[in-house]
C-alpha positions in Angstrom: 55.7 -43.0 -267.2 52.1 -42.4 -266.7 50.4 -39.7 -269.3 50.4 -36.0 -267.7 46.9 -35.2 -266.1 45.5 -31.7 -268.0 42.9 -29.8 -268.0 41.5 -26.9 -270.0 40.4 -23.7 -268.9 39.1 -21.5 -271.8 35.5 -19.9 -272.5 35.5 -20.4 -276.3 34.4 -23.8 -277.5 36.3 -23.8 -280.0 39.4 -23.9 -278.2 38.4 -27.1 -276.2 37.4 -29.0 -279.4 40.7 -28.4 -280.6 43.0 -28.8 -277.8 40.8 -32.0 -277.1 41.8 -33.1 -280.7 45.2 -32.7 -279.7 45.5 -34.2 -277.0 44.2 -36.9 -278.0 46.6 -37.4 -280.3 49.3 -37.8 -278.0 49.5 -40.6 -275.5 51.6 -38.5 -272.8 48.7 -36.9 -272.2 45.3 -37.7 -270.7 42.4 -35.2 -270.8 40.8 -34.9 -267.2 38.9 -31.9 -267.3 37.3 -29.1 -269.4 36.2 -25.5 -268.0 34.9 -22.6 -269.3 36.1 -20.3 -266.0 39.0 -20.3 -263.7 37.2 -20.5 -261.0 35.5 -24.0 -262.0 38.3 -24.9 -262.4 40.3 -24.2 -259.0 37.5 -26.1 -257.5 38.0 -29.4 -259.4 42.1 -28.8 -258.4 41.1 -28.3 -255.4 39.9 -31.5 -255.2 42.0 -33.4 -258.2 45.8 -34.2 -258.9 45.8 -31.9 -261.9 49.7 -32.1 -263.9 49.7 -29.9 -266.7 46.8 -26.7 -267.1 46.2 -25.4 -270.9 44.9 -21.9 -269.5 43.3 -19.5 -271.5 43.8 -15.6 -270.5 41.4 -13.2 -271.4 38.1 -15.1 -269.2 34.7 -13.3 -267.9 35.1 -13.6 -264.3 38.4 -14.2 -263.4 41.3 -13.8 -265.8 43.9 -16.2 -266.8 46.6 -14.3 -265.0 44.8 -13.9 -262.0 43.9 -17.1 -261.5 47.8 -17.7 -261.9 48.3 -15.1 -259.3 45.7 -16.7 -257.1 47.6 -20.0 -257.1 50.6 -20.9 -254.7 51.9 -24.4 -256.2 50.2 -24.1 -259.7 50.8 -27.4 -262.1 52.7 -26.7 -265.6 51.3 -24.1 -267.6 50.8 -23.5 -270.7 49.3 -20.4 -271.7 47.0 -20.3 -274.9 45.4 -17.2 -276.5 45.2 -15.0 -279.3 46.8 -11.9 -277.3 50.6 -11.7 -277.8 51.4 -8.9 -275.1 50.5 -10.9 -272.6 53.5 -13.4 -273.3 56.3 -11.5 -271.3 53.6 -11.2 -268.5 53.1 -14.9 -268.6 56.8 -15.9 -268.1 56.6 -13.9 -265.2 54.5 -16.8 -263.6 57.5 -19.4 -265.0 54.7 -20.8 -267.3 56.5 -23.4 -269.8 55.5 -22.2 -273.1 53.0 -19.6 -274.8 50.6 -21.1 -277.8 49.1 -18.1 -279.9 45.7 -19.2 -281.3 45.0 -20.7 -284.0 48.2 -23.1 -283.8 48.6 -26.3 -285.4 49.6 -30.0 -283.9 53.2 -29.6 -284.6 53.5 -26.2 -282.3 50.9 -27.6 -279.7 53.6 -31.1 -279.9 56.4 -28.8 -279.5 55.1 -27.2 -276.4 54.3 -30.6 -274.8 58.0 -31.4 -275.2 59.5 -28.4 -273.6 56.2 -29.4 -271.0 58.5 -32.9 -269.9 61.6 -31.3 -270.1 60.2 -29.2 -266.9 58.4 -32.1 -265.2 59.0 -34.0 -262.2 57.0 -36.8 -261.4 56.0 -36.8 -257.8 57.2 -38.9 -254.8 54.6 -40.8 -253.7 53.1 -39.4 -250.8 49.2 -39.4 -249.2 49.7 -35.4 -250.0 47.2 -33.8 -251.7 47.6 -32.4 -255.5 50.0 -29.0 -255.8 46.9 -27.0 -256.5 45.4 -27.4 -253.0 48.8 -27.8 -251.0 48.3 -24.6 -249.4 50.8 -23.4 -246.9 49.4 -23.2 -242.9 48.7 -19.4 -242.9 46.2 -19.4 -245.5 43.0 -20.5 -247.7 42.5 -20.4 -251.2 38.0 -20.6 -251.4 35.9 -20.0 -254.0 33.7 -17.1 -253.0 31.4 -15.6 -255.3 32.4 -15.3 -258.8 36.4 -15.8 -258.2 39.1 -17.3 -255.9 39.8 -15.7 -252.6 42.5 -16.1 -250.0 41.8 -16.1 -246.6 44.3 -15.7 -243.6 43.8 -18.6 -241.4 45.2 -16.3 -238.5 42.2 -14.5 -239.1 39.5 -16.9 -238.9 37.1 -18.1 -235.9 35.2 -20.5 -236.9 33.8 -22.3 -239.5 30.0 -23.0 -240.1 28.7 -25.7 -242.9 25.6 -23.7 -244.6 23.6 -26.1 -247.1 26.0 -26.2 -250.7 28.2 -23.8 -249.0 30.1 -23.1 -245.8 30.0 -19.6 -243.6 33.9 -18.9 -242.5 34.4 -16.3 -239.7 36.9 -14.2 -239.4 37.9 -10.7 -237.3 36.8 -8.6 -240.0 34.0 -10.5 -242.3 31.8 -13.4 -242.7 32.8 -15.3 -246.2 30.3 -17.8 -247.9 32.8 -20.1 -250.0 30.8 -23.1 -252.5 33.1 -25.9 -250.5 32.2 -28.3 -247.7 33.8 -28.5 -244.4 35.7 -31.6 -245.4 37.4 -29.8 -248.1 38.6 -26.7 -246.1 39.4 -28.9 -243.1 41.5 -31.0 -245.1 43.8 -27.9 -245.9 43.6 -26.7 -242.0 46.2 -27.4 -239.9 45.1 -29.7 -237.1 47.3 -28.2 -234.5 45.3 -25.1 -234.5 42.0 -26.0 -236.0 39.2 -28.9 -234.9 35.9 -30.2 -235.8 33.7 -29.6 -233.2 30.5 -30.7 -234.5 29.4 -32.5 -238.3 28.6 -28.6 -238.7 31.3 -26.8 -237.0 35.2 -26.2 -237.3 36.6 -24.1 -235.0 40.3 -22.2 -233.8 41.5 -23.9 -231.1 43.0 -20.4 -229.9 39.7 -18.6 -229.8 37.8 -20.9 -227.5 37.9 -20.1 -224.0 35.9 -22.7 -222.4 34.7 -26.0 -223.1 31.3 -26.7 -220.8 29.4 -29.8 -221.5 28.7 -30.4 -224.9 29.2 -26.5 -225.4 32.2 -24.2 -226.3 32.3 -20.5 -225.7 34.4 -18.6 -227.8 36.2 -15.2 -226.6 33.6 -13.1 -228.9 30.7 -14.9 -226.7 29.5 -16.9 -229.0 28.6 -20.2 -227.7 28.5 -23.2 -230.0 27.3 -26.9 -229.9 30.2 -30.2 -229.7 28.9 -33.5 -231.2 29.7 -36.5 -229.4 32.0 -37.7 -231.7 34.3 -34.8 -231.8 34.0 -34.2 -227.4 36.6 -37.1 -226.4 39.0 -35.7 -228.7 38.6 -31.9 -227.6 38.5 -33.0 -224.2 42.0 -34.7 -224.7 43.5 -32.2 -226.6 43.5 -29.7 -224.0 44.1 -31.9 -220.8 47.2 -33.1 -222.6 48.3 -29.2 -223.5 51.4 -28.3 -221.7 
């Protein structure tokens, strides 16, 4: 069996030099990431097969638990801090054990045992990593300083802005630190296109497709590339 993909998501330093020890000492486990807040670290998920998460819960930003809550298909956990009443909260969340800080090898070893008694290795699939598998009706985006979720029912269109993107929705305009290629790779394709290298849109909110134009039903009127025209072209000719 391959080793178990972790990262670490704790804002003392001395907690990564010592789970890094660790794990290190283990050859189940392979280190793939270090991060001193959740929301860091929901990015690089977003974007990486992540396994196994060592997550810290009291964090400046967003917590430990609500990064949990955030989450739909979360990896293992296993929770690490030096706050005991938060261990019945954590179970709640089916995390797989509870380290209270400072532990030594033998109780961090012990937890990585009851960590492959829970695990099951994936089928092998083109599917992206349980972090970002997202079900159709929603976004998980990293907006400001923490994770937000984001009804796709609700949203427009979507506008690449520099570093960042602009999603449009009924009520509110959200700047997210992504790139259209990641949020369109956790869109549904029946009900969402790229119109433009700068533009994703809802199929359902465009009323008319004029040239190398679309208008939307709020008016707005925005540009189709070249590349993406043939394809929009087809996909409503071919609508029954």
């Amino acid at each position: 069996m391959e080793p178990l993909r972790c990262i670490i998501v704790d804002d003392e330093e001395g907690a990564h030099l010592v789970l890094g020890h660790y794990i290190k000492g283990t050859s189940s486990l392979v280190l793939t990431g270090n991060f001193y807040n959740a929301a860091d670290a929901m990015d690089f998920m977003f974007k990486h097969p992540v396994d196994l998460l060592f997550l810290d819960i009291n964090m400046p930003g967003l917590s430990g638990m609500e990064m949990l809550e955030a989450m739909s298909h979360p990896p293992l956990i296993v929770l690490t801090t030096a706050y005991t009443q938060y261990a019945l909260e954590g179970y709640k969340y089916q995390v797989v054990d509870y380290l209270v800080k400072p532990f030594e090898f033998a109780r961090f070893m012990a937890a990585v045992d009851k960590v492959f008694t829970r695990y099951k290795p994936p089928v092998a699939s083109n599917a992206a990593s349980p972090a970002v598998r997202q079900a159709n009706n929603s976004l998980m985006l990293k907006v400001d300083a923490g994770i937000t979720r984001i009804a796709t029912s609700s949203i427009s269109h979507i506008q690449s802005y520099g570093n960042y993107v602009k999603i449009f929705t009924h009520e509110k305009m959200y700047l997210s630190a992504s790139t259209t290629i990641e949020i369109e790779q956790q869109l549904d394709k029946r009900y969402f296109r790229r119109i433009h290298r700068s533009y994703i849109v809802a199929l359902s909110r465009i009323q008319k497709l004029e040239g190398t134009q679309v208008h939307l039903e709020n008016g707005l009127i925005l540009p189709v590339g070249n590349t993406y025209k043939r394809e929009l072209l087809e996909h409503f000719t071919n609508r029954s």
